[in-house]
Structures are given as C-alpha cells and as structure tokens.
C-alpha positions in Angstrom: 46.9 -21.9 -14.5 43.3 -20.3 -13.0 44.2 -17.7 -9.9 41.7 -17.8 -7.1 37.9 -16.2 -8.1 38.3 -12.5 -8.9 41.6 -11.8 -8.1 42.9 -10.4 -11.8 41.3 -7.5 -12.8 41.2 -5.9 -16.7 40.9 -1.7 -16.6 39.8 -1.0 -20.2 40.5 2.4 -20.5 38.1 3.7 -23.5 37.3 7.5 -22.4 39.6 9.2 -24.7 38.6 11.5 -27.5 40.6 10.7 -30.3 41.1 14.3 -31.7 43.8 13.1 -34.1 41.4 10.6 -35.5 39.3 13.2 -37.3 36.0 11.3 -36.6 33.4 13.0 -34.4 32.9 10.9 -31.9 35.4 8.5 -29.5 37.7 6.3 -31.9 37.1 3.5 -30.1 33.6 3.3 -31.9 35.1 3.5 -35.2 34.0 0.2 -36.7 37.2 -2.4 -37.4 35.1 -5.1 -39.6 32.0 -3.7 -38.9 32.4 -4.2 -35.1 33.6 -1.2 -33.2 37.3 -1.2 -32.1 36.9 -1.5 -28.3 34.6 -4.4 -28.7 37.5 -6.1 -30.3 39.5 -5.3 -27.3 36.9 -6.1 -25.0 36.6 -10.1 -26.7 40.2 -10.6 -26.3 40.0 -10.1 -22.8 36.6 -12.1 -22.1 38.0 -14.7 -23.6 41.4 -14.9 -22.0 41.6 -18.1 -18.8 43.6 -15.2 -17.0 41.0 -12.3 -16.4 38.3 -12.6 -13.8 36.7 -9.3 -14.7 36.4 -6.4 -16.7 36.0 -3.1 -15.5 35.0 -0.3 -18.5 36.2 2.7 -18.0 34.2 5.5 -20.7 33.8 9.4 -21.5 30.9 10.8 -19.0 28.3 10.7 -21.6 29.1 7.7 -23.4 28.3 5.3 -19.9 24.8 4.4 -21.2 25.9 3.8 -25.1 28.6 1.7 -23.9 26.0 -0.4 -21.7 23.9 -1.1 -24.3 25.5 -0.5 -27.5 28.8 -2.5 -26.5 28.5 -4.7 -23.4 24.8 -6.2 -24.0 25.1 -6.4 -27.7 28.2 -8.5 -27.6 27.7 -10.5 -24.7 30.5 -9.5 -22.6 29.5 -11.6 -19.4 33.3 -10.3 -17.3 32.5 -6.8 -18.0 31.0 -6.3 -14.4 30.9 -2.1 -14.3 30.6 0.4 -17.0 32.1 3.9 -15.4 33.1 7.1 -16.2 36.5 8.1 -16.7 38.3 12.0 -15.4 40.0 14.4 -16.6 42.8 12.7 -17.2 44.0 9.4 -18.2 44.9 8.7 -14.9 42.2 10.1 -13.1 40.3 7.5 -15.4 42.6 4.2 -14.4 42.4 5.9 -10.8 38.3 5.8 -11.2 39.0 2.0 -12.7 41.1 1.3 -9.3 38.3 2.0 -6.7 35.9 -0.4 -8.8 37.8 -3.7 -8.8 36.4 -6.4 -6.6 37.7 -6.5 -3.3 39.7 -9.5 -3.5 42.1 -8.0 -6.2 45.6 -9.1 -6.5 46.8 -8.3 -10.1 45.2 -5.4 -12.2 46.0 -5.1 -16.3 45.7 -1.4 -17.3 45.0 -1.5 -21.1 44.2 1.1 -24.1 40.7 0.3 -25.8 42.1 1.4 -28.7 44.5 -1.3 -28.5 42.8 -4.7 -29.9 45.8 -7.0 -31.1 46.9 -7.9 -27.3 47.4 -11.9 -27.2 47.0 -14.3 -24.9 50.5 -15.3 -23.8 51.4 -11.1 -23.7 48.6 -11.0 -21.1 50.0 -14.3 -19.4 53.3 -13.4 -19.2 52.7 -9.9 -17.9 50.5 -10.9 -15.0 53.2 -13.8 -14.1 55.8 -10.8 -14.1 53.7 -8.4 -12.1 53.3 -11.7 -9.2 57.0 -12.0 -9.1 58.1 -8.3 -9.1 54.9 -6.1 -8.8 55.3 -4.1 -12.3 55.2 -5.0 -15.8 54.9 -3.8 -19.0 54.8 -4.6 -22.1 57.0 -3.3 -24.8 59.2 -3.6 -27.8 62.5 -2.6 -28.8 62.6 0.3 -31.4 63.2 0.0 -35.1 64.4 3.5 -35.6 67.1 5.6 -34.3 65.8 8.1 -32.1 66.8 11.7 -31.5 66.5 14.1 -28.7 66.5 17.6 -29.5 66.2 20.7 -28.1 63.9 23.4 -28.4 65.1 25.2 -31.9 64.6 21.4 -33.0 68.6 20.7 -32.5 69.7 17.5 -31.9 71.2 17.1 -28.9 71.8 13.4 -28.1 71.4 10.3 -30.3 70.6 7.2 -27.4 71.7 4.0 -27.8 68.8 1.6 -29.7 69.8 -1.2 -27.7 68.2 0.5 -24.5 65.1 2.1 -26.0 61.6 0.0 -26.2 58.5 1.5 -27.3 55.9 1.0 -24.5 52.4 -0.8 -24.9 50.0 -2.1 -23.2 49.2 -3.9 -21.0 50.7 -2.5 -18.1 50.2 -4.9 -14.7 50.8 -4.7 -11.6 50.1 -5.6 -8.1 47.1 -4.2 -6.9 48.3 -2.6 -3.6 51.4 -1.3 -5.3 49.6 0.3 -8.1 47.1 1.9 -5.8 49.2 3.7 -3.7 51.3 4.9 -6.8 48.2 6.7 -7.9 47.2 8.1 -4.9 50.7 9.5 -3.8 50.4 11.3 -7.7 47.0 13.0 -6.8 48.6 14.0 -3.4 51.5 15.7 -5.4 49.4 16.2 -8.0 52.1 14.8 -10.4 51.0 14.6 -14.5 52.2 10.8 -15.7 51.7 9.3 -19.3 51.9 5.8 -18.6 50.5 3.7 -15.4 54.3 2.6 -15.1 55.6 5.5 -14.5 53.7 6.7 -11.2 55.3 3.4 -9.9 58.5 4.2 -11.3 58.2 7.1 -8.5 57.8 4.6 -5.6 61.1 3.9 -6.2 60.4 0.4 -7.1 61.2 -1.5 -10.3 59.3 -2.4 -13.5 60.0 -5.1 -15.6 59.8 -4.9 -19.5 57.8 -8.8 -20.9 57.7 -8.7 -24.6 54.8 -7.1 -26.4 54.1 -7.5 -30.4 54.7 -5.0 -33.7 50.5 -5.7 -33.8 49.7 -4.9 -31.1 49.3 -1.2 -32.4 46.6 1.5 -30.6 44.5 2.7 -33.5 45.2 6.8 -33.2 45.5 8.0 -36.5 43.7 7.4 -39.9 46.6 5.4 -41.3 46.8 3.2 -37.9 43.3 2.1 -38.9 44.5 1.1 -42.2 46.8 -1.1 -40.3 44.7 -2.4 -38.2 42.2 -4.2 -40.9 45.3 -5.2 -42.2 46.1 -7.2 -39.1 42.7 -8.6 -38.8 42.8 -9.7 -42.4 45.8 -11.9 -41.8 44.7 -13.1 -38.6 41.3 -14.4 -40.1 43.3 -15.7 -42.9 45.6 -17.8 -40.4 42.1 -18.9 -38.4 40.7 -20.2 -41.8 43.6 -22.3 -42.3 43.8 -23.8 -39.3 40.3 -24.7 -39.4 40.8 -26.0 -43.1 44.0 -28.3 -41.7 
C-alpha cells in the first residue's frame, strides 16, 4: 500500500570509517561485484514501493565523491540530499533528521554497509513503527552469550530465548524519533543504536524479524560473506527468469 507523497523517509548512514576493514578509504566503497557496497544498499531502497526518499548521510570530505561517483552514476532518482555526517553516529542520523521533507511521518535509519535488507523487512518495520512508533529489526542469537567482568570472568550466562542480535533498519515515527535525539544532545548522552535514545523516552520498541543476510560488511571475512550472498541471490534470480 503507497503512503501519502513523501511521508517515509530512508537515512542511509555511510560516514563511518571502517578501521577494522583494513582498506584506506570508507568500506562502504569497497566494491561487492564490482559495484561499491553502499550503492547496493542504496538500489534496495530506490527500488522499494515503501520509501519516498533517500537522504545520504557521508564522511565531510566524501559529499562530492558520493554525488558523483555514487548517486549520478547509478541513477538513484529518491536520493534527494547528499550531507555530511558528525562526530558521531548519532550526530550523523541527527544531521539526517533536520533534512527530511517536511511532511515526514515514518523515518528508516539504516547502515550503508548493510546491503541484504528485503523488501518485506522494510514493510513490516514501517507498518510496526505506524502502530507503535519504534521498530527494529533483529534476530534471535545462535550462540550462548556471556557477560563478564573486567578480569574477563564470567559472571552471568542470559537466557538465549530473550537475546536478539540488532540490525537494521531501525523505524520510527518521525516526531518521536526527533525528540529522542534532541533530549540525548541536551544530556549529551553516548547511544549505539537509534533505538536506544527512544528506549530513554520511556516508550516501547518493538522487535519485527530481520534476516541471517542481512549482515553489515565490517570485517575482511564479512566481505567474504557478502559475495557469497550475492552469488546465491543472482543464482535464485536466474532461475526464476529461466522458469
């Protein structure tokens, strides 16, 4: 179902370094099948019925690349603004925020780095975020997980059941969102995840299902993943073009 004009944004959040990629430049150029990752994420979002537009959010002196390197070489028409991102991840969603159109309802935070999202993950997430104002995809852990102390001690072994590794997208209402990030910069509060500076409102977010593959591509052997992924999913659009 189409939303009224321009009232789901996309933040794609590209202006991290990528340190632990060992590459000297932002890891979301690192080419995935000769096409640099973030252009992969960009395509699944300029395709998807649900977005209206794209806002780009890059390192300072990567704006102009981006421009012409990414956004007018591929053709990404819902890419409206190309900006620069802060400090910190949140200062650069926060940068994001204060460029959506004005008539803004429901905004998708998502990592460039992060080019396996699908279609019904980005449906079902802005459905949740209408109904409850925060979602965020996830999936439950594989492993068992310990918490330990500072000697490296374990101290508590959660249950599984309850623990979900967090993805993105994250999506919320606009408003809601919004005023999460500006009470953090009053407070000047440090968060890792656009969820959790909601999670300080007090109000509730809901986990939606993510996917295993939809993997951000930090290290070396995540990019080794990664063509892995798109090697299946080009195999499974050859066969349904041959059926």
């Amino acid at each position: 179902m189409r939303r009224d004009d321009k009232n789901v944004s996309a933040i794609i959040v590209a202006a991290g370094k990528g340190k632990r990629m060992g590459e000297g430049f932002n890891k979301q150029y690192i080419p995935l099948k000769e096409k640099p990752i973030v252009a992969h994420t960009l395509q699944i979002f300029e395709n998807s019925q649900y977005i209206d537009e794209i806002i780009l959010v890059v390192g300072k002196e990567e704006v102009s690349f981006a421009k012409t390197e990414i956004i007018e070489k591929y053709k990404f028409t819902k890419v409206v603004k190309v900006i620069e991102g802060g400090k910190e991840r949140q200062d650069s969603v926060y940068n994001g925020l204060l460029e959506v159109n004005k008539r803004c309802q429901i905004v998708l935070i998502h990592d460039g780095a992060r080019p396996f999202v699908k279609e019904k993950i980005i449906k079902n997430s802005i459905d949740m975020a209408e109904k409850i104002g925060a979602a965020v995809a996830a999936m439950p852990v594989k492993d068992t997980i310990k918490m330990v102390g500072d000697e490296l001690e374990v101290v508590n072994t959660p249950e599984r059941k309850y623990l979900w590794a967090v993805q993105t997208p994250q999506t919320f209402q606009y408003k809601l969102l919004k005023t999460a990030y500006e009470k953090l910069r009053t407070e000047k509060v440090i968060v890792t995840d656009d969820a959790m500076a909601v999670e300080r409102l007090g109000h509730t977010v809901k986990i939606i299902e993510g996917s295993y593959e939809n993997i951000k591509i930090t290290t070396p052997e995540d990019l080794i993943i990664a063509k892995a992924i798109l090697a299946k999913e080009e195999g499974n659009n050859a066969d349904r073009i041959r059926v």
